[in-house]
C-alpha positions, -999 to +999 in steps of 0.1 A: +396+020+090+379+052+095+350+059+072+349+095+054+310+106+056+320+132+032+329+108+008+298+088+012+278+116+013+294+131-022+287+094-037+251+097-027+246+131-046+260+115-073+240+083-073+211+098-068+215+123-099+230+100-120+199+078-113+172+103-124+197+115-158+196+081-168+159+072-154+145+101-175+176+096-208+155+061-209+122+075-203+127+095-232+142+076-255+115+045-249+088+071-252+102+083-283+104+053-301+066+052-300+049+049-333+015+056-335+003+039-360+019+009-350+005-007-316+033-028-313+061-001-304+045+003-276+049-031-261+089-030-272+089+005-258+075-005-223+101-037-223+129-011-231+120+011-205+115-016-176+150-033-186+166+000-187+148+014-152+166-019-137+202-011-155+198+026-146+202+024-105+229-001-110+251+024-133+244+051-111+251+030-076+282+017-088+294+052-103+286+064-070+308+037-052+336+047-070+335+085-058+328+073-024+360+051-023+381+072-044+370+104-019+378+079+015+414+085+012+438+057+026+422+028+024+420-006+013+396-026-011+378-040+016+370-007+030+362+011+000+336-017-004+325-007+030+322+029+016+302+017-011+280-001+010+271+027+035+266+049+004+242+026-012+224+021+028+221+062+027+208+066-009+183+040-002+170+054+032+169+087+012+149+069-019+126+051+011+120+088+022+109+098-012+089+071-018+076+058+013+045+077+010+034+055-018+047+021-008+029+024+024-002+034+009-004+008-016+006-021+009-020-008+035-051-002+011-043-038-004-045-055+031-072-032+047-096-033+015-113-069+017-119-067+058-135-031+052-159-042+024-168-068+045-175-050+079-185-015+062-220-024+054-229-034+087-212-006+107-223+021+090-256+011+089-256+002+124-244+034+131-275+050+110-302+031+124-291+050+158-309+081+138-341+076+141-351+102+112-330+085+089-341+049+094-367+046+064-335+052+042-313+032+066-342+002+052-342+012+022-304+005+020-309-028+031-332-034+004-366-033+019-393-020-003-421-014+022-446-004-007-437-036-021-439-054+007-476-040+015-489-045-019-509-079-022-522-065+015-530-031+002-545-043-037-571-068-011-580-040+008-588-017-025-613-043-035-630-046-002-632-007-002-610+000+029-577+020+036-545+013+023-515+011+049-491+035+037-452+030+040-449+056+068-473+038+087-454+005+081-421+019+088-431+033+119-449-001+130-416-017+120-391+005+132-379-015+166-377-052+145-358-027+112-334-011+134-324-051+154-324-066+120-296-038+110-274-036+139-277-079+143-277-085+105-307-106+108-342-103+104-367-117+135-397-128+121-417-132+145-409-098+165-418-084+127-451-098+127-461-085+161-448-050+155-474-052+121-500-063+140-497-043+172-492-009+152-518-013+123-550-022+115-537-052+095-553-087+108-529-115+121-527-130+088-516-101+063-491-091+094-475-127+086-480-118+047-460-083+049-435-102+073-429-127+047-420-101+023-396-081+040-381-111+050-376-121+018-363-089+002-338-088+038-326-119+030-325-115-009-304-085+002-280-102+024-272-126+002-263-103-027-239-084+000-222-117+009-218-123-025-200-091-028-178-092+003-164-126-011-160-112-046-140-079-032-122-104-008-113-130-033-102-097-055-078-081-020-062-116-018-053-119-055-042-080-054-019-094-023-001-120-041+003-094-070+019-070-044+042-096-031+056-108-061+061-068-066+082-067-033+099-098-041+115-076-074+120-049-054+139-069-028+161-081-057+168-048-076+178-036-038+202-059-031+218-063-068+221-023-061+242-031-029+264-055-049+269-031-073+276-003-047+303-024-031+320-034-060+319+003-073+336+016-037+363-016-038+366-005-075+373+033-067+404+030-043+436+030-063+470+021-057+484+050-041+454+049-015+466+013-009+499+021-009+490+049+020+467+024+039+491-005+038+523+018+050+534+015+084+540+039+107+583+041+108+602+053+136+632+073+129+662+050+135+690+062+163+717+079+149+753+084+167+755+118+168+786+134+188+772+144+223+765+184+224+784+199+253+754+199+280+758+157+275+790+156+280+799+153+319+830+157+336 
């Protein structure tokens, strides 16, 4: 058997245009049929357009198997189904090519979305806690309120008639024990209370108070993130089961297009290719001819 690329590659072409005149000849009929004032065309129009983008590739495959057998010249059925079959292999590599873009795109952002909401968080804000100018903010993200956290301390010391600590102050006392809390995703207390009480002119005791309350809005914080990292997790695993059932149709439309391909390129060698591939090759018989005079001897 030898296999006519030329052939294969004419049944590709006309796969591959048959497949987008049909593809759009249903897109526009189901998208015609749409009636606006009645919501449920558009359900019927959707189920028409979804049965049709399924029967669409299979016309056009098997109409493209029978020009790639019928174009192969001698051959049998068997290898006109061979033809069909390496035309449907080369209009899918081409329709892989097209689309692969997208597929990957979507398969990859599925599987890559719940590990990066769960690690982005901490990494980025690991990474801006290394920037010292920005690390008031880079607390603030993590939900610590240092005017909240100061003001029981700070409304005392109004009615005693001394200074207030500012936030500045108490982000700059804090800013060791805020940037290890980031990068380790936990808060030492006790590290916190001595960086208050070292660094301002808060006594033992509000140090432990303010400590208390950052704590509490760190861990009121990290809560609420875990919370959200399981909800966008829970949400990437669902969208993954989703996507496999998507791949699961996709597997069967490709290989009820390969049927159809080989049955279209068994289907498009006739007779008189048969006839030419099943013909022997026949050797002239000997004939008695009279010798010509430079045979005959004396």
């Amino acid at each position: 058997m030898k296999i006519s690329w030329g052939a294969i590659f004419a049944g590709t072409v006309t796969a591959l245009g048959l497949w987008i005149l049909l593809y759009t000849l249903g897109l526009a009929l189901g998208l015609s049929s749409i009636n606006p004032q009645d919501a449920a065309s558009a359900k019927s129009s959707g189920a028409f357009t979804g049965i049709w983008g399924i029967l669409s590739p299979l016309i056009a495959l098997f109409v493209g198997g029978i020009v790639a057998g019928r174009g192969a010249g001698a051959q049998t059925k068997a290898s006109g189904g061979i033809h069909g079959l390496t035309m449907w292999a080369v209009t899918t590599l081409v329709g892989i090519w097209l689309l692969g873009s997208v597929l990957s795109s979507v398969a990859g952002g599925v599987f890559s979305v719940g590990k990066t909401a769960v690690q982005a968080t901490g990494v980025a804000a690991a990474a801006g806690a290394s920037q010292a100018g920005n690390l008031g903010q880079v607390a603030r993200n993590f939900g610590l309120d240092a005017n909240d956290a100061l003001r029981p301390v700070n409304e005392r010391l109004a009615s005693e008639g001394k200074p207030a600590v500012t936030a500045a102050q108490l982000e700059a006392a804090t800013r060791d024990a805020v940037r290890t809390a980031v990068k380790d995703g936990k808060l030492d207390r006790q590290s916190l209370v001595s960086s208050v009480a070292d660094n301002t002119a808060l006594s033992r005791a509000d140090a432990e108070q303010v400590a208390e309350r950052i704590e509490t809005q760190f861990n009121a914080f990290q809560g609420k993130v875990s919370q959200t990292a399981q909800t966008v997790q829970t949400g990437a695993l669902k969208a993954a089961d989703a996507t496999g059932k998507v791949f699961w149709g996709v597997f069967g439309a490709l290989f009820l297009g390969l049927i159809s391909a080989i049955l279209g390129g068994a289907a498009g060698v006739n007779r008189r290719q048969q006839l030419y591939a099943g013909t022997p090759l026949v050797t002239p018989p000997e004939t008695s001819l009279p010798p010509t005079r430079r045979e005959v001897y004396p």
